[in-house]
C-alpha positions in Angstrom: -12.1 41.9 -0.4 -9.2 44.0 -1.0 -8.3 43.4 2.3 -8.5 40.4 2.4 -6.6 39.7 -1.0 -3.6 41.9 0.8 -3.8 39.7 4.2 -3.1 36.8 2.2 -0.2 38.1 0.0 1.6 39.4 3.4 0.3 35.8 4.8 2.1 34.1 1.8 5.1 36.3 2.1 5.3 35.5 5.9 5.6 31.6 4.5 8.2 32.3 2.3 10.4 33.9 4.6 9.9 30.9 7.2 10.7 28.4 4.4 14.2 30.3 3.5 16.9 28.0 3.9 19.0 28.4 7.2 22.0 30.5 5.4 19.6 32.7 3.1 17.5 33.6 6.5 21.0 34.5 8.6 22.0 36.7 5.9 20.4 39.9 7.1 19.3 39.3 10.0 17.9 43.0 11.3 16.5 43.4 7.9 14.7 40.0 7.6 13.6 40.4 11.6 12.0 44.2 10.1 10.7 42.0 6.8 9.1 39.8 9.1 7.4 41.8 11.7 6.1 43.7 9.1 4.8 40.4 7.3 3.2 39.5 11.0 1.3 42.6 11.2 0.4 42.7 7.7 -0.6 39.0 7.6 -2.2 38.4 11.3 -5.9 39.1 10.0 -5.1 36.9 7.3 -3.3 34.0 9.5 -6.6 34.7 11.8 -9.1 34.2 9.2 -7.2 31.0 7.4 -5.8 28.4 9.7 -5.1 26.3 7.4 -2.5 28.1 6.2 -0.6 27.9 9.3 -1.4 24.2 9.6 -0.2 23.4 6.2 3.1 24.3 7.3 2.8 23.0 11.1 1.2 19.8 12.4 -2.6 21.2 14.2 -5.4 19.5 16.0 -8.1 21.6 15.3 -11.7 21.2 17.4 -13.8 20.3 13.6 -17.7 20.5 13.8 -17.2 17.6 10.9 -19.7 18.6 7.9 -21.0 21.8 9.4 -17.6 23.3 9.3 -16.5 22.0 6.2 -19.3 23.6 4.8 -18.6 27.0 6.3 -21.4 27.0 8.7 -22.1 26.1 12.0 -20.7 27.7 15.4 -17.1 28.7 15.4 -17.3 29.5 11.7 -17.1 32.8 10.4 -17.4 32.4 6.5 -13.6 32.8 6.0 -11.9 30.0 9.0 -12.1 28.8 12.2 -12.6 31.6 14.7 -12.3 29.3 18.0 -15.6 29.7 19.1 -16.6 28.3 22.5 -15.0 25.1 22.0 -11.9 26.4 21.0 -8.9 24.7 23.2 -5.2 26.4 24.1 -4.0 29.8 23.7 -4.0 30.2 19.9 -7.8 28.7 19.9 -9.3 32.2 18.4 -6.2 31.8 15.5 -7.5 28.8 14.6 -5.2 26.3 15.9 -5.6 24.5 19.6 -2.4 26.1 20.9 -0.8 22.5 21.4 2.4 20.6 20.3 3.8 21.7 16.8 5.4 18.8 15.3 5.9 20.2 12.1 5.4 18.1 8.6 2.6 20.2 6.9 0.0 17.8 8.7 -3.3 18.9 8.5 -6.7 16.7 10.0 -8.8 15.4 7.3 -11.5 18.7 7.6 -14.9 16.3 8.1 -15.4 11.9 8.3 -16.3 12.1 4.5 -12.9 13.3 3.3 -11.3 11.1 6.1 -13.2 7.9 5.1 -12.9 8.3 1.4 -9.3 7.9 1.3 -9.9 5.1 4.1 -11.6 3.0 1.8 -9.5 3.6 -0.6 -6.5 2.5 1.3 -8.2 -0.4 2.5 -9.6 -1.9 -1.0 -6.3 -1.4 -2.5 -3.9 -3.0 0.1 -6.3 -4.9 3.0 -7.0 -8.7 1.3 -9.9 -11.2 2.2 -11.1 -8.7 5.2 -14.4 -7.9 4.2 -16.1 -7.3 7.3 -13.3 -5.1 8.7 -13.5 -2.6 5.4 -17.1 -2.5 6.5 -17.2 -2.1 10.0 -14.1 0.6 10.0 -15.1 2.6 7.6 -18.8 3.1 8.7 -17.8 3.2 12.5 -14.5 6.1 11.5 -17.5 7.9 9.5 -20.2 7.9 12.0 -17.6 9.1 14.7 -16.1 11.6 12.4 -19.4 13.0 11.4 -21.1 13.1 15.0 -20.4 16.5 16.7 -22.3 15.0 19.1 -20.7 12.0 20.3 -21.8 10.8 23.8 -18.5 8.4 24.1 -14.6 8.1 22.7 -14.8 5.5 19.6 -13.3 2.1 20.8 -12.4 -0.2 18.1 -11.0 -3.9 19.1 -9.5 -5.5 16.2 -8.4 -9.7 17.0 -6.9 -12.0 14.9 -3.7 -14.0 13.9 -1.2 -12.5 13.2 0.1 -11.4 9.8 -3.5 -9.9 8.8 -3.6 -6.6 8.7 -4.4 -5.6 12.5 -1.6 -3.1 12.7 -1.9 -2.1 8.8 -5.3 -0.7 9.8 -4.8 1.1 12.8 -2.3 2.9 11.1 -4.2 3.6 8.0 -6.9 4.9 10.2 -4.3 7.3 12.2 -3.2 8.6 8.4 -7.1 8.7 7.2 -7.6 11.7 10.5 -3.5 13.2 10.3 -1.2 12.8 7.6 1.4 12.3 9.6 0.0 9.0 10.5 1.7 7.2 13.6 4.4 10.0 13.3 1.9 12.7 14.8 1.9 14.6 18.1 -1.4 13.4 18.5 -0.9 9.6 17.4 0.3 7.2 20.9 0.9 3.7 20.5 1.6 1.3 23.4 3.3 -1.7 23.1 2.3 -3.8 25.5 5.8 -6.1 26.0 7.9 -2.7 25.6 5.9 -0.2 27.7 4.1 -2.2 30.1 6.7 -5.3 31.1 6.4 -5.9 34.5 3.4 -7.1 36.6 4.9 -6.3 39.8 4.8 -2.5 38.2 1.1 -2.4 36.8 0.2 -0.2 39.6 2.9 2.2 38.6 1.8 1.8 34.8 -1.9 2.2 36.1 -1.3 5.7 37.1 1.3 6.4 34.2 -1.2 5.6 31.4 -3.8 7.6 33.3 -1.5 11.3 33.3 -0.3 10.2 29.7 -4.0 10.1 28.5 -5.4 12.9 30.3 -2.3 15.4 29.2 -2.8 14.3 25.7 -6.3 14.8 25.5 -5.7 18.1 27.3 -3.8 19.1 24.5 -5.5 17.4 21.6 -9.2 16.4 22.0 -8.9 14.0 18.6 -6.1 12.2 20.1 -5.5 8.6 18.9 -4.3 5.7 21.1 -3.0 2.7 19.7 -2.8 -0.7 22.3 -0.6 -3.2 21.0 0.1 -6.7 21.9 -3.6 -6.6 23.9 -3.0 -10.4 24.6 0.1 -9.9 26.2 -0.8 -7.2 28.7 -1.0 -7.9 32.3 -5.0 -8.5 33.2 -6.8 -5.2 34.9 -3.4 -2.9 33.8 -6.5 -1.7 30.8 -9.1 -1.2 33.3 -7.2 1.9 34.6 -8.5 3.6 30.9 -12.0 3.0 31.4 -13.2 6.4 32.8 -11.8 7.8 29.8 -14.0 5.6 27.4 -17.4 5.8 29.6 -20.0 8.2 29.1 -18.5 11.1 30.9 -19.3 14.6 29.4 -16.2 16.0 31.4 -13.6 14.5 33.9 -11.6 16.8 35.7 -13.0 19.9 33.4 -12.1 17.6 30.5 -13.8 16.0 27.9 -12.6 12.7 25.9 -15.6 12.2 23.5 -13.8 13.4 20.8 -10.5 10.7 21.2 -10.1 7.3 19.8 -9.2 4.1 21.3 -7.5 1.1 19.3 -7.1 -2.2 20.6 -4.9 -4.8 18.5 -5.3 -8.4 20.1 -4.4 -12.4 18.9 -6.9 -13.3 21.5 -9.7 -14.5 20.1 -8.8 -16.2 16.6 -9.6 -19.2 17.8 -12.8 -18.3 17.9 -12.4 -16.1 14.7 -11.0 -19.2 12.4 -13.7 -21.5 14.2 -16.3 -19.5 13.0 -14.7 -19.2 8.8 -14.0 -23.0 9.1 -17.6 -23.7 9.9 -18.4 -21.7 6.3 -15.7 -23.5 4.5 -16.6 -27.1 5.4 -20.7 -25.8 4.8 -19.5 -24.8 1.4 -20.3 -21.4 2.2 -18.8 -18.3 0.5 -16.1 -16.4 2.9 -18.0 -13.0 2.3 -21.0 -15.0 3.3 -19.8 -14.6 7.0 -21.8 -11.4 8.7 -20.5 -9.6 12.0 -23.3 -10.9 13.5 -21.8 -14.5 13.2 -19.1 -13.6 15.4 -18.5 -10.5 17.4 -21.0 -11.6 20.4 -18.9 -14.9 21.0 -15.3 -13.2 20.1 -16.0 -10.6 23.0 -17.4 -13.6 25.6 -14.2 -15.7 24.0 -12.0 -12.6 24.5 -13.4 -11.3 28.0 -12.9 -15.4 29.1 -9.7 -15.6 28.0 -7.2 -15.5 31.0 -4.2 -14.7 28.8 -5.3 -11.5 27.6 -5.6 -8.2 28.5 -9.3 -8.0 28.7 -9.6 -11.0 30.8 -12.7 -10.2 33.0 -12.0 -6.2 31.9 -14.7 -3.8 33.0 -14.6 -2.2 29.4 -16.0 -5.2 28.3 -18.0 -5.8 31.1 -19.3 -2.0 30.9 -20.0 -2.6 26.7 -17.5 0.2 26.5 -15.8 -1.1 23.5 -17.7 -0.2 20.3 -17.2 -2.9 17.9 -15.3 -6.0 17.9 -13.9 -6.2 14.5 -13.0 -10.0 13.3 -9.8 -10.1 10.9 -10.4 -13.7 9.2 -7.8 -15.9 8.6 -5.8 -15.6 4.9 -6.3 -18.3 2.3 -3.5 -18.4 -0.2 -5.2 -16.5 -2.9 -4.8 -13.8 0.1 -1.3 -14.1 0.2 -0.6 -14.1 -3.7 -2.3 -10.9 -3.7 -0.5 -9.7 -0.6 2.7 -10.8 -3.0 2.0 -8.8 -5.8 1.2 -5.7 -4.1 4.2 -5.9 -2.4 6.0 -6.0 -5.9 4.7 -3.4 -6.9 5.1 -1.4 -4.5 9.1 -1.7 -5.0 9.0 -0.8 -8.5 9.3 -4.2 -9.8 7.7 -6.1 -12.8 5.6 -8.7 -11.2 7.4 -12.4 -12.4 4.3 -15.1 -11.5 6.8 -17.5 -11.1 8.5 -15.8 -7.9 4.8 -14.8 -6.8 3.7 -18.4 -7.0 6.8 -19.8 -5.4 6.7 -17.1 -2.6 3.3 -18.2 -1.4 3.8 -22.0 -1.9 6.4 -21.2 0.9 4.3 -20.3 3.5 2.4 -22.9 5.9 -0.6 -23.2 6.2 -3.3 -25.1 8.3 -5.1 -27.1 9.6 -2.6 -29.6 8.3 -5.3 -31.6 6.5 -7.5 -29.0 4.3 -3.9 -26.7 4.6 -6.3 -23.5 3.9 -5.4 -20.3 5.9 -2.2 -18.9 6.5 0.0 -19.3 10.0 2.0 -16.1 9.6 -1.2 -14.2 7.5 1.4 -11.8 5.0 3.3 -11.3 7.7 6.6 -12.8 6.4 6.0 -11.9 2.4 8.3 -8.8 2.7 11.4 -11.1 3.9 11.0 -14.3 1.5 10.4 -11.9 -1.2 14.4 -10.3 -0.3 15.8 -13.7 -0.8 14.1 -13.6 -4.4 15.0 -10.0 -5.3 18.4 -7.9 -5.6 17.0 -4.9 -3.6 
């Protein structure tokens, strides 16, 4: 115990000296590089037995066992951190960290799908409007992923819808649920499909490009995130080049990609989507009536059919190698009021009702009889509310 208490003073010590401003560090330079050493040896035991004390000050991807580690028991865990074990990855895997990119930040992975989810659903029930089923379906499909140490498959989540309803406000709340750096991690990639992926005389090029980029990345971080943007604008087959990756492989090339997630953000398919709530609405049937059973086998045949998108005749659909298809409805304009207040608030203004009201009367909305949903979704809320405001 005594032994422990002393690996973590010369631990903290070690952090202090590393958090020194630049000029206080350069003062002494051979007697802070003695300080230090010292602190190292001291503190290595220490840094050893409690990752998370270097990961609080540098961005990690550590190889979780979910519960059973959080718990302190299961392999790789030897009462006092992470000791590597047999699935530990990179150089510093018996140190507790996977030896990969430091990106600094203090990020540290949510330690098991419980944590992760809770403040998922949180984020979602305060700031996701009239989405019901994709609160559900996330947060369940996160958690189960999370929590299997076990997994026989990457999670693929494909998320379609207009635009303006929260498609991109998820994927990035899930990416900050699992690192706290969110989007800004090492081991967050998003793909734009207009900006990275242009040219359809290239897709062969970008075929083989996406391929290294995945495989490096994984390499390096098994709970890597990618994020596919703009899913209906990306040149047909260019997404079949991922499949191996999300099939039920337990290693390609000596490396596993059960642990990764795979996001895919699409309009293709709202048709389809707002087909299915207008059908309610005219029923007089409640929105939250609508189940994912309603939907998601006709959104993936409307999606797979659809020769303007990305997954036009795509072997992960074809293959059922995309987990769920998650429906984001379109938003009435009770959706968008609230998508106005929040937005208030969230600048540190009072909320005037009158600006609110008159904010959301300026959308359009359709069809251009019943005028119910949204065109833009919330999408345009942040710039009508600048006209309004002195910010």
């Amino acid at each position: 115990m005594k032994l422990r208490r002393g690996a973590l003073r010369a631990a903290a010590g070690l952090a202090v000296l590393l958090l020194l401003p630049g000029p206080a560090r350069a003062v002494e330079p051979i007697s802070l590089g003695l300080a230090i050493a010292g602190a190292a040896a001291s503190a290595l035991t220490g840094i050893i037995s409690y990752p998370r004390l270097y990961c609080y000050f540098r961005e990690c991807c550590l190889q979780r066992h979910e519960q059973r580690v959080a718990a302190g028991t299961g392999p790789g865990w030897d009462g006092m951190g992470w000791d590597g074990g047999r699935d530990g990855m990179g150089a510093g895997a018996g140190m507790g960290w996977d030896g990969g990119r430091d990106g600094g930040g203090g990020a540290l992975p949510a330690a098991n799908g419980t944590v992760c989810c809770a403040a998922l659903q949180e984020s979602l029930d305060r700031r996701l409007f009239g989405q019901h089923l994709v609160s559900k379906v996330v947060v369940r499909a996160v958690r189960g992923f999370l929590g299997n140490a076990q997994a026989k498959k990457p999670l693929a989540l494909s998320l379609h819808g207009w635009t303006g309803t929260g498609k991109n406000f998820v994927s990035r709340i899930i990416a900050e649920s699992i690192y706290k750096r969110g989007l800004k991690s090492n081991y967050v990639h998003q793909f734009v499909a207009t900006l990275h992926f242009p040219h359809a005389h290239s897709i062969n090029l970008y075929k083989d490009q996406l391929q290294t980029w995945i495989r490096g990345n994984v390499s390096i971080c098994p709970r890597s995130i990618f994020i596919f943007d703009e899913m209906d604008k990306m040149h047909a087959g260019l997404i079949d080049a991922i499949k191996p990756f999300l099939d039920y492989y337990e290693l390609l090339d000596g490396v596993s990609y059960r642990q990764a997630i795979f996001i895919f953000l699409s309009n293709a398919g709202a048709e389809k989507i707002t087909e299915v709530a207008l059908d309610f609405w005219r029923n007089g049937k409640a929105r939250e009536d609508i189940q994912l059973t309603d939907m998601q086998n006709a959104l993936s045949v409307s999606v797979f059919n659809n020769r303007n998108s990305g997954f036009w005749h795509s072997t992960l659909i074809d293959r059922n190698l995309i987990d769920y298809f998650v429906p984001f409805l379109p938003l009435e304009y009770k959706h968008v009021k609230m998508c106005v207040r929040v937005e208030i608030e969230s600048r540190g203004y009072a909320v005037d009702e009158d600006i609110l009201t008159r904010v959301a009367d300026e959308m359009t909305y359709f069809p251009r009889e019943e005028r119910i949903y949204s065109d833009k979704g919330c999408k345009t809320v942040d710039a009508k509310l600048d006209y309004y405001y002195d910010f």
